[in-house]
Backbone as numpy.savetxt, mean C-alpha at the origin, in Angstrom:
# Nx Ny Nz CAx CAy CAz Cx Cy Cz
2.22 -14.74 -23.99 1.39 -13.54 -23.99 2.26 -12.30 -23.99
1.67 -11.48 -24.10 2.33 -10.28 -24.17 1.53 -9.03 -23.15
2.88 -8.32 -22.72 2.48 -7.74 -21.63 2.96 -6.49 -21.60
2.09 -5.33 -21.05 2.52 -4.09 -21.37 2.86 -3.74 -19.34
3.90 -3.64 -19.35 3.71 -3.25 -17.64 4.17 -1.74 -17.25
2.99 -0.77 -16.49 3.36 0.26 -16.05 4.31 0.29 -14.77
5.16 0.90 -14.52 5.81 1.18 -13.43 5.57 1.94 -12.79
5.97 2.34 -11.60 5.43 3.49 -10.64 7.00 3.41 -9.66
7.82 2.57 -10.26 9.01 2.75 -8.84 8.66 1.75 -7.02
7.71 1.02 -7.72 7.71 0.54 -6.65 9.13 -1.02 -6.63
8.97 -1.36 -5.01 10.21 -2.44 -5.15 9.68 -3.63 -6.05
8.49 -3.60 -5.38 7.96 -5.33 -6.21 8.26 -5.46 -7.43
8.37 -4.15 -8.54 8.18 -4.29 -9.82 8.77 -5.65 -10.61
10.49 -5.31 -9.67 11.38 -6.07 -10.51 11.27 -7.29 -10.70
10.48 -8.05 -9.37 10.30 -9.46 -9.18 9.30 -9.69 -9.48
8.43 -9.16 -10.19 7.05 -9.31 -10.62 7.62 -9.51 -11.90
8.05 -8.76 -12.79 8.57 -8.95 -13.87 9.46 -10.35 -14.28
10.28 -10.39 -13.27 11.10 -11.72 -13.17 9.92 -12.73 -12.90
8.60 -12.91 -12.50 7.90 -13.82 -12.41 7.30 -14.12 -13.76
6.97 -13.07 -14.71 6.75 -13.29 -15.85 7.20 -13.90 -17.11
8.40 -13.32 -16.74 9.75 -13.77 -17.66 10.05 -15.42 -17.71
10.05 -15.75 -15.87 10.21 -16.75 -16.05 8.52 -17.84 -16.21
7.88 -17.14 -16.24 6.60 -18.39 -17.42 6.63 -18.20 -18.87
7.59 -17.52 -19.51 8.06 -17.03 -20.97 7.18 -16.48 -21.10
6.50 -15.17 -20.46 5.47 -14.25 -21.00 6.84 -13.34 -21.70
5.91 -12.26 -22.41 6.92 -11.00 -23.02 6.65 -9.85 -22.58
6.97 -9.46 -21.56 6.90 -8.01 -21.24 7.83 -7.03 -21.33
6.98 -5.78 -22.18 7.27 -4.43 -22.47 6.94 -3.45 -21.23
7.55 -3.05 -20.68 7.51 -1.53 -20.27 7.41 -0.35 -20.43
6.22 0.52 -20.38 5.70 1.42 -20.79 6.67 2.92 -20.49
6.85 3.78 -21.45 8.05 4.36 -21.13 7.94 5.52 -20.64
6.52 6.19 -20.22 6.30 7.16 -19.40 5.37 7.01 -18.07
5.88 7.83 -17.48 4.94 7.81 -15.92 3.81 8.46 -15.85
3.35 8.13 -14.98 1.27 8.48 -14.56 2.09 9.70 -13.46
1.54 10.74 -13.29 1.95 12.19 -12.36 0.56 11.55 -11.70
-0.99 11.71 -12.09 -2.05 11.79 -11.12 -2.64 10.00 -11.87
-2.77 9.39 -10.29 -3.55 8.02 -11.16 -4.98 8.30 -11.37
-5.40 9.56 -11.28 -6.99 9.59 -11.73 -6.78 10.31 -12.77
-6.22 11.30 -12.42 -6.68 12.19 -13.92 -5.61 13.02 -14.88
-4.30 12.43 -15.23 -3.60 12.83 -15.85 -3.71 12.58 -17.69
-4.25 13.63 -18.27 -5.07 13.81 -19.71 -3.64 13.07 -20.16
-2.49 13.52 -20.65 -1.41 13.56 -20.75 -1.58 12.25 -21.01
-1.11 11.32 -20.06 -1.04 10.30 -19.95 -2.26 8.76 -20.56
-3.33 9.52 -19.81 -4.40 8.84 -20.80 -4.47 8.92 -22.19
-4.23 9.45 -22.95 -4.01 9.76 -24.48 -2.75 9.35 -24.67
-1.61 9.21 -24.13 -0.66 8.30 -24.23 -1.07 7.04 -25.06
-1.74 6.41 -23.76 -1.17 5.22 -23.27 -2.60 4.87 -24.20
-3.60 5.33 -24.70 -4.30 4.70 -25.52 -4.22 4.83 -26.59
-3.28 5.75 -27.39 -2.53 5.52 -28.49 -1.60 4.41 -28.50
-0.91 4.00 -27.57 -0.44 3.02 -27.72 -0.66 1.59 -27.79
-2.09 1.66 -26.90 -3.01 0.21 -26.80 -3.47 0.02 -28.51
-4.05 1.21 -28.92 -4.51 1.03 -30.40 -3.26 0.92 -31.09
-2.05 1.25 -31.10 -1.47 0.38 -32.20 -0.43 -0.08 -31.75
-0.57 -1.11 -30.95 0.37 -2.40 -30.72 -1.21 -2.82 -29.75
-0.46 -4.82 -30.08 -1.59 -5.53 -29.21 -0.85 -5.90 -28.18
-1.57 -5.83 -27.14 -1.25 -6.48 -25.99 -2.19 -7.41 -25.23
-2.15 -9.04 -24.48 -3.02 -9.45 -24.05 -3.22 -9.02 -22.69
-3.13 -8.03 -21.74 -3.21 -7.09 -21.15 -1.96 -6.48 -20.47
-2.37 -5.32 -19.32 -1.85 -4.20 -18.75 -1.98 -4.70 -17.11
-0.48 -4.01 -16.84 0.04 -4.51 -15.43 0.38 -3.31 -14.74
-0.52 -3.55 -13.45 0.59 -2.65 -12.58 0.61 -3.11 -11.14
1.38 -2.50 -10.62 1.38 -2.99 -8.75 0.49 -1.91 -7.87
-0.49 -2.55 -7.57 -1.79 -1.74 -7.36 -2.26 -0.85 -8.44
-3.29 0.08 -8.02 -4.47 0.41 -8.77 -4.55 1.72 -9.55
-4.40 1.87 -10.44 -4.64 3.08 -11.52 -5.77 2.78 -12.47
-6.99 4.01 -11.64 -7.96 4.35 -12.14 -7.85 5.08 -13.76
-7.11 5.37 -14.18 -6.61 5.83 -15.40 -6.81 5.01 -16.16
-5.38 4.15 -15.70 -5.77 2.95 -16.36 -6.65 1.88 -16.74
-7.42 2.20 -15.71 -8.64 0.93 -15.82 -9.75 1.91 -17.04
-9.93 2.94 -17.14 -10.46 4.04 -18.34 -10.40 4.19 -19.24
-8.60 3.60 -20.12 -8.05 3.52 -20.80 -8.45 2.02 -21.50
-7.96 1.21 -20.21 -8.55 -0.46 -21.32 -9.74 -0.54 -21.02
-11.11 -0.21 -20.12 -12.01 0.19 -20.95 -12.61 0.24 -22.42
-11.93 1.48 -22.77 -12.26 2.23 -23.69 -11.89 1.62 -24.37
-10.61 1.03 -24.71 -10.07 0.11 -26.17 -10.18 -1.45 -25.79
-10.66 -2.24 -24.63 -11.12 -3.20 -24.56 -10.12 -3.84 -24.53
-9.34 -3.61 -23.71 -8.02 -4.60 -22.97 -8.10 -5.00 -21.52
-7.66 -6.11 -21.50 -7.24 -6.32 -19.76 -6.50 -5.51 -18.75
-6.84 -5.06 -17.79 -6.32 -4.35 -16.97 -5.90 -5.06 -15.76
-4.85 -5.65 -15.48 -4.59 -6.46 -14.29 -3.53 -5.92 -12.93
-4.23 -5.64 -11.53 -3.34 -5.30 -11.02 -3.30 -5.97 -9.95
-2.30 -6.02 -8.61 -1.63 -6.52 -7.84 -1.75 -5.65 -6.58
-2.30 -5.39 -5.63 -2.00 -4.60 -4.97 -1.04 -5.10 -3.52
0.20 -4.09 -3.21 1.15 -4.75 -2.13 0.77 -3.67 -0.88
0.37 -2.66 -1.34 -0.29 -1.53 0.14 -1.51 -1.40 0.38
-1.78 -1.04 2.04 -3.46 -1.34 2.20 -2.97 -0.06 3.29
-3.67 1.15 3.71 -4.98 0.89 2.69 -4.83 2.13 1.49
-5.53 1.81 0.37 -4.87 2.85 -0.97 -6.42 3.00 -1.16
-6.27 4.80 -1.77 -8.01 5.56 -1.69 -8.09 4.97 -3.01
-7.56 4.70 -4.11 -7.77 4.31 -5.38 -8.79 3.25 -5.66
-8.92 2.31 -4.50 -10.18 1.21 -4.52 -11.55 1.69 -4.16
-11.01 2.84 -3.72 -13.20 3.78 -3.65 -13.21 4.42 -4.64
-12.55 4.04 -5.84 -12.71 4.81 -7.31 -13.56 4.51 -7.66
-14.87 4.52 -8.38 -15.83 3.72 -8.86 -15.49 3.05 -10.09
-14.35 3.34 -10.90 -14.02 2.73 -11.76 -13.25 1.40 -11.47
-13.32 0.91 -10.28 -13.06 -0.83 -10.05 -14.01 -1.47 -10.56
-15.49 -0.75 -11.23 -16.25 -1.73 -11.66 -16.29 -2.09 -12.78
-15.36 -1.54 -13.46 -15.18 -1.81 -14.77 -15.16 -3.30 -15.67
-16.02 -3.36 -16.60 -15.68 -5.11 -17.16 -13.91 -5.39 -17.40
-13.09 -4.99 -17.81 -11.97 -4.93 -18.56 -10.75 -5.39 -17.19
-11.41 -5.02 -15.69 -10.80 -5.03 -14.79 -10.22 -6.47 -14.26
-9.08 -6.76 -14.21 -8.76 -7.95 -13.09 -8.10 -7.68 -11.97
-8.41 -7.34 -10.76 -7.83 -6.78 -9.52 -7.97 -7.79 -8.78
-6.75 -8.17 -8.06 -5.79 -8.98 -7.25 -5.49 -8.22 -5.62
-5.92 -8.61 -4.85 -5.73 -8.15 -3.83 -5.14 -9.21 -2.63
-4.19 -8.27 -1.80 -3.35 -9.41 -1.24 -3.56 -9.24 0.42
-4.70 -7.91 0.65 -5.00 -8.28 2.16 -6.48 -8.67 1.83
-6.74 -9.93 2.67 -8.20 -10.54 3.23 -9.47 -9.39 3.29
-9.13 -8.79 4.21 -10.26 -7.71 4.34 -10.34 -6.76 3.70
-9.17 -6.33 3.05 -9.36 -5.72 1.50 -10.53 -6.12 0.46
-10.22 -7.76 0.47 -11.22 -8.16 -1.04 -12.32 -8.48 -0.43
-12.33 -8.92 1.38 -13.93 -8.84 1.72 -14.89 -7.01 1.15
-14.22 -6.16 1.39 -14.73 -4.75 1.53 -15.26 -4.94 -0.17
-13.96 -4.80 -1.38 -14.42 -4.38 -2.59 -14.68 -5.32 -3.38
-15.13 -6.89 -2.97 -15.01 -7.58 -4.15 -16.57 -7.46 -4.33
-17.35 -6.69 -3.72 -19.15 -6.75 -3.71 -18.94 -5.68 -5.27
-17.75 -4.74 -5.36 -18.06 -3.36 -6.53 -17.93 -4.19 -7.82
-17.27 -5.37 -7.66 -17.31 -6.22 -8.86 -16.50 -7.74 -8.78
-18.01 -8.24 -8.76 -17.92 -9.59 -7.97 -16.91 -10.39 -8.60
-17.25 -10.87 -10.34 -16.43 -11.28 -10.80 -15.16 -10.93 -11.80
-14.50 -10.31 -11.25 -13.19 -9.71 -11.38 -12.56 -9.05 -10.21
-12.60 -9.21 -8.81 -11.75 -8.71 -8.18 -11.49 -10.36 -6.87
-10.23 -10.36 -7.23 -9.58 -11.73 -6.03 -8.62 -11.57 -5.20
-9.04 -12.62 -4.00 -7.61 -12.85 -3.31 -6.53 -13.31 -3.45
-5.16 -12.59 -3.70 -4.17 -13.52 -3.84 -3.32 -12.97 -2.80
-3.05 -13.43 -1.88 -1.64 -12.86 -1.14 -0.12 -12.85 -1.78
0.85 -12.23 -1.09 1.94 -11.74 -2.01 2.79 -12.67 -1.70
3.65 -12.46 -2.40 4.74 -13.61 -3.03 5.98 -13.05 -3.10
7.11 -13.85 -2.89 8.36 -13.74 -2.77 9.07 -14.26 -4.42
10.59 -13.58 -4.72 10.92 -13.79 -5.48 12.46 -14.37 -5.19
11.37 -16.54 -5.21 13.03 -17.44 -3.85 14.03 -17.50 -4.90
14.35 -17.54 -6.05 15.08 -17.65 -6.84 16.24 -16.52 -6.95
15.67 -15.31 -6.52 16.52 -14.27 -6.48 17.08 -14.35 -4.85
16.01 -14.17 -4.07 16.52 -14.52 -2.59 17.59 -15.55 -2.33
17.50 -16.77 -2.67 18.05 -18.15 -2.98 19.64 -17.76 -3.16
19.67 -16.89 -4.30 21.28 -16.38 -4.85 21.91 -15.53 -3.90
20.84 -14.38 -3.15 21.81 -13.78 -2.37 21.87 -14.51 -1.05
21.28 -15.55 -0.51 21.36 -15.65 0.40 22.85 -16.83 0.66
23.27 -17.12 -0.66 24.05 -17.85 -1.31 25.88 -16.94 -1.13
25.28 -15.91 -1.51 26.32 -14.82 -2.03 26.52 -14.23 -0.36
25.94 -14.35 0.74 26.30 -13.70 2.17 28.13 -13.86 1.91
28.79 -12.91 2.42 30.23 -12.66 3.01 30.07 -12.86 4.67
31.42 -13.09 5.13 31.92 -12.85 6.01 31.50 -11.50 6.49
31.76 -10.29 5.67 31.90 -9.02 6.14 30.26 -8.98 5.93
29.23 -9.65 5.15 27.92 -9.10 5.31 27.53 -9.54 6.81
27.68 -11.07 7.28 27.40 -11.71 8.23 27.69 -10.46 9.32
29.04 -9.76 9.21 29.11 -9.10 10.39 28.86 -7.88 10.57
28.15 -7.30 9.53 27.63 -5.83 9.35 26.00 -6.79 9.54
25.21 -7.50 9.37 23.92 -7.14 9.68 23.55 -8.28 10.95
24.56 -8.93 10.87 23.78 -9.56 12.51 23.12 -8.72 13.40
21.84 -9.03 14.09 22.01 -9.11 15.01 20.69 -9.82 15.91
20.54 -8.74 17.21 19.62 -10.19 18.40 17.95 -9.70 17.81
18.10 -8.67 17.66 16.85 -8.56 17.16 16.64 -7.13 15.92
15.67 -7.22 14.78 16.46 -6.48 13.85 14.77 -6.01 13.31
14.52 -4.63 12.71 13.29 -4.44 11.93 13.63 -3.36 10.81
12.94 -4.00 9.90 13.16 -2.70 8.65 12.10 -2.66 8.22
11.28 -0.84 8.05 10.11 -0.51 7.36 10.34 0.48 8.29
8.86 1.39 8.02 8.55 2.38 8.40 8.00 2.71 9.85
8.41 3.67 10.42 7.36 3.68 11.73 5.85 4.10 11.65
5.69 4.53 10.60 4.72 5.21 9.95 4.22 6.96 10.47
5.29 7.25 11.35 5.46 8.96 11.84 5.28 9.79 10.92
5.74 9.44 10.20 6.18 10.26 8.36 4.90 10.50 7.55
4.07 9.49 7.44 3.05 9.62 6.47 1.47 9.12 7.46
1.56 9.10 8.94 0.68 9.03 9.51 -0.39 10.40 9.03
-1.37 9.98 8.65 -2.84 11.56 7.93 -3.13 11.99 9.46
-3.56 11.35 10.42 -4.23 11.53 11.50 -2.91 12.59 12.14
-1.60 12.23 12.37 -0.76 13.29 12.90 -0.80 14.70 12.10
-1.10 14.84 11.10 -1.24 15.81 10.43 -2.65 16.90 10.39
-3.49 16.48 10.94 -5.05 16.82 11.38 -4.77 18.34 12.30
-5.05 19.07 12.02 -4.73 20.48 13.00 -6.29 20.74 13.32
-7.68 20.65 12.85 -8.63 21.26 13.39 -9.42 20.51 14.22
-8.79 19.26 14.66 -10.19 18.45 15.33 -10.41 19.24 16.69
-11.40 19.25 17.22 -11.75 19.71 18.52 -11.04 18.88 19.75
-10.99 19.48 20.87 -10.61 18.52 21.90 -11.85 16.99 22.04
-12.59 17.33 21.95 -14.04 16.30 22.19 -13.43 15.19 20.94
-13.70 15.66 19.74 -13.19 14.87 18.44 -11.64 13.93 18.70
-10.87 14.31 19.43 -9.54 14.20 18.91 -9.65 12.81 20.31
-10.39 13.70 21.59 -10.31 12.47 23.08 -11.04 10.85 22.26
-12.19 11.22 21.76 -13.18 10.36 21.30 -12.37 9.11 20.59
-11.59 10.30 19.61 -10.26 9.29 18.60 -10.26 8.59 19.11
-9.17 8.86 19.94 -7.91 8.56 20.67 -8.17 7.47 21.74
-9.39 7.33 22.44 -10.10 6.13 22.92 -10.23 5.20 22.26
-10.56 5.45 20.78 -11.09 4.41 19.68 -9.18 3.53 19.54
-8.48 4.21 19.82 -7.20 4.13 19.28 -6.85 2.92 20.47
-6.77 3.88 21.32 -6.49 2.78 22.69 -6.98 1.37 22.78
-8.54 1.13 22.18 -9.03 0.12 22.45 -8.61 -0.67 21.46
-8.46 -0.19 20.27 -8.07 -1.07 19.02 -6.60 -1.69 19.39
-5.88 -0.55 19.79 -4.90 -1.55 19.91 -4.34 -2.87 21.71
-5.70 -2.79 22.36 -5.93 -4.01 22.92 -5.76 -4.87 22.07
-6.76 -5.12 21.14 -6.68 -6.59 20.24 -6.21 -6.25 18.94
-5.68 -7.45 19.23 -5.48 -8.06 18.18 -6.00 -9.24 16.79
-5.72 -8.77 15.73 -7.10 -9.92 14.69 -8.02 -9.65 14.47
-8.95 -8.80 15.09 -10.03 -7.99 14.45 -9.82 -6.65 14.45
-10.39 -5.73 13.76 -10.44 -4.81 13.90 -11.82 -3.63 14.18
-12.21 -3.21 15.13 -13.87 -2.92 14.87 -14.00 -1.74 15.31
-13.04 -0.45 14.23 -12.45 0.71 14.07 -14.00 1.14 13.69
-14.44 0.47 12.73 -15.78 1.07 11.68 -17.09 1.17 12.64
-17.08 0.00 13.41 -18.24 -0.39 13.43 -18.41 0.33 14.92
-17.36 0.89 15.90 -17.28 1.49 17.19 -17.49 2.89 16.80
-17.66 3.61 15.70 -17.96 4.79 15.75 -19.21 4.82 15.68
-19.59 6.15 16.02 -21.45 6.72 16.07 -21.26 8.11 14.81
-22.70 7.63 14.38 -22.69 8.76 13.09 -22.92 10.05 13.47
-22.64 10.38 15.02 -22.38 11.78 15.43 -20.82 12.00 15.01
-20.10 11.17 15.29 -18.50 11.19 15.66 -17.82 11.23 14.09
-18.76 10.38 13.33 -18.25 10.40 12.13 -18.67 11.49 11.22
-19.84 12.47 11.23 -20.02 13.83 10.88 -19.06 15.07 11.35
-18.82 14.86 12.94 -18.05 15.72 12.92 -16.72 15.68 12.75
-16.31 14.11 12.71 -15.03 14.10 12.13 -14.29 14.60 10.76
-15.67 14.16 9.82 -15.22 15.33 8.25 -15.59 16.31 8.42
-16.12 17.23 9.65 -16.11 18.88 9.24 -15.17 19.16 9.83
-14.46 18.72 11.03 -13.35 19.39 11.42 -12.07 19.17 10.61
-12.13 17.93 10.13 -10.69 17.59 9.44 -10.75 18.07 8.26
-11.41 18.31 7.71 -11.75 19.37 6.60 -10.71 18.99 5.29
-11.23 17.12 4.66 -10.67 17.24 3.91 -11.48 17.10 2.31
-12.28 18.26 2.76 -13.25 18.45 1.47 -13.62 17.05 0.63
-14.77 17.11 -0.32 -14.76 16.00 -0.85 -14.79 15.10 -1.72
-14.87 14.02 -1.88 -14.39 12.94 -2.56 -14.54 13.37 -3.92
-13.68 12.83 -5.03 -14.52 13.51 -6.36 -15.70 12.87 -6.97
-16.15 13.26 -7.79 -17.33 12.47 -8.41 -17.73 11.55 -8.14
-16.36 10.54 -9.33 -16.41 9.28 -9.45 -15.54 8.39 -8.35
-15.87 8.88 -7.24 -15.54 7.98 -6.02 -16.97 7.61 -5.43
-16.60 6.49 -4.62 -17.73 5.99 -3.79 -17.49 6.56 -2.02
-18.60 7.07 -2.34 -18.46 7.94 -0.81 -18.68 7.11 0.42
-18.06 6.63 1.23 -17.50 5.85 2.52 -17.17 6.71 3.45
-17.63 7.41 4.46 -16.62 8.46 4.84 -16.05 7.29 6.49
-17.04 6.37 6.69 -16.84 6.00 7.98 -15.38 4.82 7.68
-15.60 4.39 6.67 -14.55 3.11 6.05 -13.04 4.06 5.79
-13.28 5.88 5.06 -12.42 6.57 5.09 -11.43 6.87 6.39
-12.50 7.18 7.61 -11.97 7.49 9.04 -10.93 6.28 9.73
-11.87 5.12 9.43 -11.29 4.22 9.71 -9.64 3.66 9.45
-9.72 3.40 8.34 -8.60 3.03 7.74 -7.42 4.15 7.16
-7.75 5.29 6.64 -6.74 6.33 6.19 -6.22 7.42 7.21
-7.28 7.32 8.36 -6.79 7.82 9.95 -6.25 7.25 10.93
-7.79 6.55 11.46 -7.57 5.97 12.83 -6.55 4.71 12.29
-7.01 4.02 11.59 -6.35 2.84 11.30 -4.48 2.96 11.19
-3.97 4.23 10.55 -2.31 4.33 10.20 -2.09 4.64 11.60
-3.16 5.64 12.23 -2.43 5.82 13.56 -2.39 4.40 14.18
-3.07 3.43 14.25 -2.78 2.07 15.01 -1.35 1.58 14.41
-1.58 1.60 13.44 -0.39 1.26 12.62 1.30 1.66 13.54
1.05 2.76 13.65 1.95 3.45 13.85 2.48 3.28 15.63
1.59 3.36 16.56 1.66 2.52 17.74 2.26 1.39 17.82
1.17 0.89 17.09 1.69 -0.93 17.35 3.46 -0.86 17.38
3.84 0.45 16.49 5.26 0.05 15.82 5.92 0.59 17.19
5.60 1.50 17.31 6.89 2.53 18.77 6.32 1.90 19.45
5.35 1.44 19.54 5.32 0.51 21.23 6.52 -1.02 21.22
5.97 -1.46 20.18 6.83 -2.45 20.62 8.19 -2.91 20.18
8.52 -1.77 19.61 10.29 -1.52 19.78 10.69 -1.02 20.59
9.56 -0.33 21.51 10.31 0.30 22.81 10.00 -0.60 23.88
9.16 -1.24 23.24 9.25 -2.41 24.73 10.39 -3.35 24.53
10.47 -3.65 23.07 11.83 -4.86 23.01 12.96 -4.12 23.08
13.55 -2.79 22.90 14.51 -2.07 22.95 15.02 -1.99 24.60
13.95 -2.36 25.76 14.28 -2.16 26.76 14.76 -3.57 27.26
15.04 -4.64 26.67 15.60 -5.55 26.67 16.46 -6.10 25.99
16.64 -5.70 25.02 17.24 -6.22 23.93 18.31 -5.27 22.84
19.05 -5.62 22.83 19.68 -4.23 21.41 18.97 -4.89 19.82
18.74 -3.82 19.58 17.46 -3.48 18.11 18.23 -2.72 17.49
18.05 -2.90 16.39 18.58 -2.67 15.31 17.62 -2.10 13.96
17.84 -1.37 13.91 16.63 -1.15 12.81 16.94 0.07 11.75
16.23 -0.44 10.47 16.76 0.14 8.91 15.52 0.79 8.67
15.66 2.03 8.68 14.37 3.18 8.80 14.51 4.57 8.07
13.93 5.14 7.70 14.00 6.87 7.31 12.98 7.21 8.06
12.36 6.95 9.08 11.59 7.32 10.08 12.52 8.07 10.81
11.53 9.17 11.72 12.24 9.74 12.81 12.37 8.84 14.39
13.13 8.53 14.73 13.56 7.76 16.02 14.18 8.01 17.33
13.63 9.98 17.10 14.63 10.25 17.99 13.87 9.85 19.94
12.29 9.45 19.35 11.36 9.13 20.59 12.12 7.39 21.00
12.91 7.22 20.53 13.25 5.92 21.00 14.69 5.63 20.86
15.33 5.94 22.13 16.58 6.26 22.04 17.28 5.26 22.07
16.76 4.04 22.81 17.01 2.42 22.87 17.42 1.94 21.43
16.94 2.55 20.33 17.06 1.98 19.03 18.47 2.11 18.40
18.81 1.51 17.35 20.17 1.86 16.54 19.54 1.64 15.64
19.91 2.98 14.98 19.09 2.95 13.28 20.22 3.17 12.44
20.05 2.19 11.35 21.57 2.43 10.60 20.95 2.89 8.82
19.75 3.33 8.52 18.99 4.53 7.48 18.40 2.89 7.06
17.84 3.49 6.15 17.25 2.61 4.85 18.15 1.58 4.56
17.33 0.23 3.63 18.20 -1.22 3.93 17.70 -1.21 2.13
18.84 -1.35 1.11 18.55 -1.70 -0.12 17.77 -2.79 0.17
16.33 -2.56 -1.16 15.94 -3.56 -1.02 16.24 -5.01 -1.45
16.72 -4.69 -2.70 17.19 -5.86 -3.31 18.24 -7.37 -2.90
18.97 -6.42 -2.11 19.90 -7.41 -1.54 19.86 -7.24 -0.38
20.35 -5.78 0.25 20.57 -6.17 1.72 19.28 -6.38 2.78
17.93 -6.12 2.18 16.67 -6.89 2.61 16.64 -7.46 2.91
16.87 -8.75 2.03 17.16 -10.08 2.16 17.80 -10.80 3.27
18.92 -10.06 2.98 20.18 -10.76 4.13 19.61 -9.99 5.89
């Protein structure tokens, strides 16, 4: 088959590609970038000049471009994507309902939420490793790697400080922000469910979009605002807990080690040695 794959710079790309390659598909790479995945004219007129003259048996990307799904649409191609981040506003696009669509989703309660916008074309697949590449470097370790990344206990990713929405909120009221912040506390008691959505009252969730004031959705979105609060607020802020809590609880026992562009200066227990290539030193 033949395959047209958009990029966006994400890590997965490369090993996604290498998954293709190796079932002897043929994939091409599309040679310009999407600036807005909803509405970059630019780009849509691109990329459907190009569908009309070359064939392809569909279009790839790692998660969701509403653009794209508009584009094969319109010229009646497959649109297949992968998604590796949760949670992304691009799935309250209304254009997931598109016939042309094959969307792949790799968290559970992801494809419980959107597989109702289009039953048959959106699935579960969880994500996948690329052991063949892993396999080689883990092959290729040195002496000197062994002794630059040991150690007793080790984490790489984000704290999520950086791109937490909810830390960024300047108008909630004191009432709004306590109310949160309870919801926050309790969520992160448990663990395995989550019942962020279903613990709010449609007082809490009205005044949560007038104070946060992030105007609204466009058109062709599906308006959710309580599924919005949930997951693109309250939910990163859990996110983000779960993380400084329990590096500062294992930091007080343990030396930690950790590969971050997060700020860390709230956890002084830590040794952060920056960002960890992904390709190789990930791995190791």
């Amino acid at each position: 088959m033949k395959i047209l794959m958009i990029r966006w710079k994400s890590i997965c790309e490369p090993d996604m590609m290498a998954a293709f390659a190796a079932l002897g598909q043929e994939v091409t790479v599309w040679g310009q970038e999407i600036d807005d995945p909803d509405y970059d004219q630019k780009a849509l007129h691109a990329l459907a000049q190009t569908l009309l003259e070359n064939h392809y048996d569909f279009i790839f990307t790692v998660d969701y471009f509403p653009i794209v799904a508009r584009v094969c649409s319109a010229v009646k191609v497959r649109y297949v994507s992968w998604s590796v981040d949760c949670p992304v506003m691009q799935y309250y696009s209304k254009t997931l309902s598109l016939p042309y669509n094959r969307v792949f989703l790799f968290d559970y309660a992801m494809y419980e939420e959107f597989v109702k916008e289009n039953p048959e074309h959106i699935y579960y697949l969880p994500l996948g490793t690329n052991v063949k590449h892993n396999d080689e470097v883990m092959a290729s370790i040195t002496k000197e790697d062994q002794k630059r990344f040991t150690s007793q206990v080790s984490f790489i990713g984000s704290l999520y400080t950086e791109k937490c929405r909810y830390n960024q909120l300047t108008g909630l009221s004191e009432y709004t922000r306590g109310y949160a912040n309870a919801l926050l506390e309790a969520q992160l008691l448990i663990y395995g469910y989550n019942f962020l959505e279903e613990a709010m009252t449609k007082e809490f969730v009205a005044r949560f979009c007038e104070e946060a004031d992030w105007g609204q959705m466009h058109e062709d979105y599906r308006e959710d605002d309580r599924a919005l609060i949930a997951q693109m607020y309250l939910g990163e802020k859990v996110t983000e807990q779960e993380r400084l809590r329990l590096l500062d609880r294992l930091s007080r026992r343990f030396p930690v080690t950790i590969y971050t562009q997060s700020d860390v200066s709230r956890l002084p227990g830590l040794e952060n040695r920056g960002s960890a290539e992904s390709r190789r030193e990930m791995p190791i």
